[in-house]
C-alpha positions as CSV (number, residue, x, y, z in Angstrom):
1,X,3.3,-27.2,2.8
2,X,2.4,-26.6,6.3
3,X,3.8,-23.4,8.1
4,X,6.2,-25.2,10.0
5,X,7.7,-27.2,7.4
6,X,8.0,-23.4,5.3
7,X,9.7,-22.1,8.1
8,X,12.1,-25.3,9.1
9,X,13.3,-25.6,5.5
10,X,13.4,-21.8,4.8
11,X,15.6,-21.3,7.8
12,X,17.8,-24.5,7.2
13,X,18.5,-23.5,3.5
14,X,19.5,-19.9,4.7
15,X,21.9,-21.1,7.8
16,X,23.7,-23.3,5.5
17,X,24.6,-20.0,3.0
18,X,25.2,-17.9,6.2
19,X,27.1,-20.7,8.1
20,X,30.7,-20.0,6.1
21,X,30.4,-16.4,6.7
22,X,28.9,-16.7,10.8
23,X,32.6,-15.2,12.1
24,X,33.2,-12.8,9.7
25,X,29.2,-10.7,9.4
26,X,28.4,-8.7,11.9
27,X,26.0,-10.7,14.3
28,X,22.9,-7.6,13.7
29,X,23.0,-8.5,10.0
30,X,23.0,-12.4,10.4
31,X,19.3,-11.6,12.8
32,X,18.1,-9.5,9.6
33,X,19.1,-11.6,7.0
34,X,17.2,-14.4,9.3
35,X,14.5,-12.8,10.6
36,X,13.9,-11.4,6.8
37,X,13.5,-15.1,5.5
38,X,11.6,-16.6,8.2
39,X,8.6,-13.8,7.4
40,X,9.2,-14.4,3.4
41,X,8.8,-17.9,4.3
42,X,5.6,-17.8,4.9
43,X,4.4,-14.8,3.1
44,X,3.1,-15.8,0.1
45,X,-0.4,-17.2,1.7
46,X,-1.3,-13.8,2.4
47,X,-3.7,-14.5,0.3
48,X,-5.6,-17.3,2.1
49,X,-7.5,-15.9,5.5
50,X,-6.4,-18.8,7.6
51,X,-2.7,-18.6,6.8
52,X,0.1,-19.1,9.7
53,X,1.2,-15.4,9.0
54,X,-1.9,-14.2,10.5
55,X,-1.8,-16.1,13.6
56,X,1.2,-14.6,15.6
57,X,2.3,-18.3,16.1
58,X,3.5,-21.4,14.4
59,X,1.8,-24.2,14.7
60,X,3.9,-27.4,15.1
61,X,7.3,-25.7,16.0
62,X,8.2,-27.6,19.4
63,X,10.7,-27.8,21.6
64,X,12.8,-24.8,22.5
65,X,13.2,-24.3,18.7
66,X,9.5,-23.4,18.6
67,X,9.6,-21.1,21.7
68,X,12.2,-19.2,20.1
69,X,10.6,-19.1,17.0
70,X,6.8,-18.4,18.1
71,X,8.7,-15.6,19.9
72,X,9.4,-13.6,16.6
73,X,6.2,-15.0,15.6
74,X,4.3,-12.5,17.3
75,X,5.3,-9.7,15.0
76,X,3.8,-11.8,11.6
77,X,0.2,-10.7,11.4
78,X,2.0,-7.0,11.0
79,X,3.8,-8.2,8.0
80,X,0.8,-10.5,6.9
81,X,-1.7,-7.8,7.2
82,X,0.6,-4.6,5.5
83,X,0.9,-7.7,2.6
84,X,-2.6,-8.3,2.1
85,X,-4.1,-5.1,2.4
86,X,-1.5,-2.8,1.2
87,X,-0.2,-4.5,-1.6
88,X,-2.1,-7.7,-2.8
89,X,-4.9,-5.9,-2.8
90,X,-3.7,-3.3,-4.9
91,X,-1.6,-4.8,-7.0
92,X,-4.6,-7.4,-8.0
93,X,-6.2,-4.5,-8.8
94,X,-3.6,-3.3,-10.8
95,X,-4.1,-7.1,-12.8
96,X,-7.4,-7.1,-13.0
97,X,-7.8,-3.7,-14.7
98,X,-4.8,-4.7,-16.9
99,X,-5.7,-8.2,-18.0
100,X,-9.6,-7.6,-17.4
101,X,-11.0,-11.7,-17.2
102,X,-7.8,-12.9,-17.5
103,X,-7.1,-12.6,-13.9
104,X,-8.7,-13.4,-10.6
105,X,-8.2,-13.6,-6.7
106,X,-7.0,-17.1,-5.6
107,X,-4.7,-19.2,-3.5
108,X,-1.3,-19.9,-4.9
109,X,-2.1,-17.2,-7.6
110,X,-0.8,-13.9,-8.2
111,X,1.5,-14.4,-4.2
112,X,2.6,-17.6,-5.7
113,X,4.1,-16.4,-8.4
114,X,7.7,-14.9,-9.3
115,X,6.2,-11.8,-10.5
116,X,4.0,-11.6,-7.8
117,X,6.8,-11.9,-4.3
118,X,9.0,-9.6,-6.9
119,X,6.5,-6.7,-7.0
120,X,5.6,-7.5,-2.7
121,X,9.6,-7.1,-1.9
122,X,9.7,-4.1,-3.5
123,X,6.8,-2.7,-2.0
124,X,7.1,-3.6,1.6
125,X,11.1,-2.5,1.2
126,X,8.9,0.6,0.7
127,X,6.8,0.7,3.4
128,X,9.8,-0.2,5.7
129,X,11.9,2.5,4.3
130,X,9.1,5.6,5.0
131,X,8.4,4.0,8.5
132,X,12.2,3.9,9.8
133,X,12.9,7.4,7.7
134,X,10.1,8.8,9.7
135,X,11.8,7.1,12.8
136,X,14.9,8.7,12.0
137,X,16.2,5.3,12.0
138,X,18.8,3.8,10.0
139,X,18.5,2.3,6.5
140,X,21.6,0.6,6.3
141,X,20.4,-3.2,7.3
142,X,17.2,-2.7,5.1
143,X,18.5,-4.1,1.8
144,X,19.3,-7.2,3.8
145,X,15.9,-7.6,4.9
146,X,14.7,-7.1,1.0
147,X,17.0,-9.5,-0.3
148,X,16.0,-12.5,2.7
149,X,12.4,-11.3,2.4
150,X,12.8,-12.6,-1.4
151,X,14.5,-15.3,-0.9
152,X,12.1,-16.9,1.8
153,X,9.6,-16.1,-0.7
154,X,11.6,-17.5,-3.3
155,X,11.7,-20.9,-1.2
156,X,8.2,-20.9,0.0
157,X,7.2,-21.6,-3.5
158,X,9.9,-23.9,-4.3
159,X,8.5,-26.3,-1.5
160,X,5.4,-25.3,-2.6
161,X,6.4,-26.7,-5.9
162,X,7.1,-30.0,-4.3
163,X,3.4,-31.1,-3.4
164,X,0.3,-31.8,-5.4
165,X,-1.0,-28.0,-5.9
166,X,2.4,-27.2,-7.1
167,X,3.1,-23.5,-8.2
168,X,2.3,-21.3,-11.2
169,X,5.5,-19.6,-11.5
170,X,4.9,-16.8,-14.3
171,X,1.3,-16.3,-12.9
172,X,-1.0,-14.7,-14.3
173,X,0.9,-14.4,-17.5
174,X,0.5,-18.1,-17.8
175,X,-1.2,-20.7,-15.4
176,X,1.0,-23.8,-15.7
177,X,2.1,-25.6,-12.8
178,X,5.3,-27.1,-11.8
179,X,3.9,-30.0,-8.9
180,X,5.4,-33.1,-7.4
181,X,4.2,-35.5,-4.8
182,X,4.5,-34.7,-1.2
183,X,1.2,-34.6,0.8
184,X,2.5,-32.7,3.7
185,X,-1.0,-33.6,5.3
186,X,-0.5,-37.4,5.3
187,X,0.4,-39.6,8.3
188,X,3.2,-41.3,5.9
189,X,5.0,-38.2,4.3
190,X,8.8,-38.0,6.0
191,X,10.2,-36.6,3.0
192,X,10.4,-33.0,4.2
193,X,11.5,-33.4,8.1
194,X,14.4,-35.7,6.2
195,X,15.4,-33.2,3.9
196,X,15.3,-30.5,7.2
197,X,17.6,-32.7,8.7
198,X,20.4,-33.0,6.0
199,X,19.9,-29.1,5.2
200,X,20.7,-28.9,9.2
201,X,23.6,-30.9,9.3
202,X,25.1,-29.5,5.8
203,X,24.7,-25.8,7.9
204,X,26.3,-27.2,10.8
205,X,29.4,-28.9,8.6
206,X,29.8,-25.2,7.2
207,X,29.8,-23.6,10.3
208,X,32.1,-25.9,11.7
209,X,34.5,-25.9,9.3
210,X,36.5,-22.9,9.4
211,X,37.4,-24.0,12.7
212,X,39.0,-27.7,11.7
213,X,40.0,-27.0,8.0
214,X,42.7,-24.6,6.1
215,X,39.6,-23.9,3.6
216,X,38.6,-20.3,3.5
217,X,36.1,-18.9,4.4
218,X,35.8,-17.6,0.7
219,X,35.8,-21.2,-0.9
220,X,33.3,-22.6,1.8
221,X,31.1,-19.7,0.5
222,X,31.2,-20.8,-2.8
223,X,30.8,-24.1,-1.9
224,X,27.9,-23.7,-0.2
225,X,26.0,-21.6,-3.0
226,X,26.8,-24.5,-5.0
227,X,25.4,-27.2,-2.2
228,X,22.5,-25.4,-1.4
229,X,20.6,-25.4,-5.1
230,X,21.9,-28.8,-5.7
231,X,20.4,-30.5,-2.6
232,X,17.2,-28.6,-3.3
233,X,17.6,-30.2,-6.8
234,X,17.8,-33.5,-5.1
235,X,14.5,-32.7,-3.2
236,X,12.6,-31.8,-5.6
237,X,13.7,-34.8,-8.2
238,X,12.4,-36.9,-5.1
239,X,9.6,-35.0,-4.1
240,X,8.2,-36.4,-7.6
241,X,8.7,-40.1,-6.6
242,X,4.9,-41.1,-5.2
243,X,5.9,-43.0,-1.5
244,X,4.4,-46.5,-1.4
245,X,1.4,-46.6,1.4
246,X,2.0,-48.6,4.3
247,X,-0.5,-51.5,4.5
């Protein structure tokens, strides 16, 4: 999928799990927990040179959405870089000398793969822990940032999973793909920008909610780890239905 579309649906999915809890988490934590899967959103195509991670902007957010989202943008060829150079680099390496011809560089390979975005949180949890120790800053909000940096990683390549490509998800220990059938480059593909919409509205029913129900906060929780995985199930069951052209 486009950079956008990662970012939109990354962002909607985690608003609708924060949304219960937006009164109740301290308002810092709710910025890391965002902030830390808008750049797992897109950082699995660290390994492609022309990759929205690098550019310090996103392409096709609009609006005042996209201003305030191209503003954080300008802190993502920091991330992308450390990623490509500092640890898919290395831990290809690692790969290579391990499974010898069994592995090679590519797209969608070793960063598109649950191993693979396992191995980068860890490391750049890492990286970020020696920088803001050597700060003298604090490392309390940084196992936030891990756990959204995973699970923006996490959803980039279940999106990813959605179109043609799809996603070799125990890469390089096996190279079977899980695909479906959205061209997110077509003229005629709404699919995605639809399912944005409904994870939007779902967030916004959450977040609302406490306010107009007796439910608790606790049970909207729940409810919402449960809504969250089965609209994505939804998505994904549809994203394998081929749309008819228009003629």
């Amino acid at each position: 999928m486009r950079g956008d579309q990662h970012v939109s649906l990354s962002l909607a999915t985690a608003a609708l799990l924060i949304a219960p809890w937006a009164t109740t988490i301290d308002p810092a934590a709710i910025a890391v927990l965002l902030f830390g899967v808008f750049v797992g959103s897109l950082a699995p195509d660290a390994d492609a040179v022309d990759a929205a991670i690098f550019n310090g902007r996103i392409a096709g957010a609009k609006g005042k959405r996209g201003q305030v989202v191209n503003g954080f943008a300008v802190l993502l060829p920091i991330f992308g870089y450390t990623i490509r150079y500092l640890i898919y680099y290395p831990l290809s390496l690692v790969f290579m000398l391990i499974l010898r011809k069994s592995y090679r560089h590519r797209h969608r390979g070793l960063l598109h793969s649950f191993s693979g975005v396992g191995l980068t949180t860890l490391a750049l949890s890492g990286y970020l822990a020696l920088i803001l120790t050597w700060l003298g800053s604090s490392l309390a909000l940084l196992p936030a940032f891990g756990c959204a940096f995973f699970a923006g990683c996490i959803l980039h390549l279940v999106e990813d999973t959605c179109t043609p490509a799809g996603v070799a998800w125990l890469y390089p220990f096996s190279r079977r793909r899980v695909a479906g059938r959205v061209r997110t480059q077509g003229a005629f593909e709404v699919r995605p920008a639809a399912f944005g919409i409904v994870l939007v509205i779902a967030a916004a029913g959450m977040f609302i909610a406490p306010f107009v129900t007796a439910i608790p906060v606790k049970e909207l929780g729940s409810l919402a780890l449960v809504a969250a995985p089965v609209l994505w199930l939804v998505f994904m069951l549809v994203s394998r239905v081929r749309p008819e052209r228009r003629r």
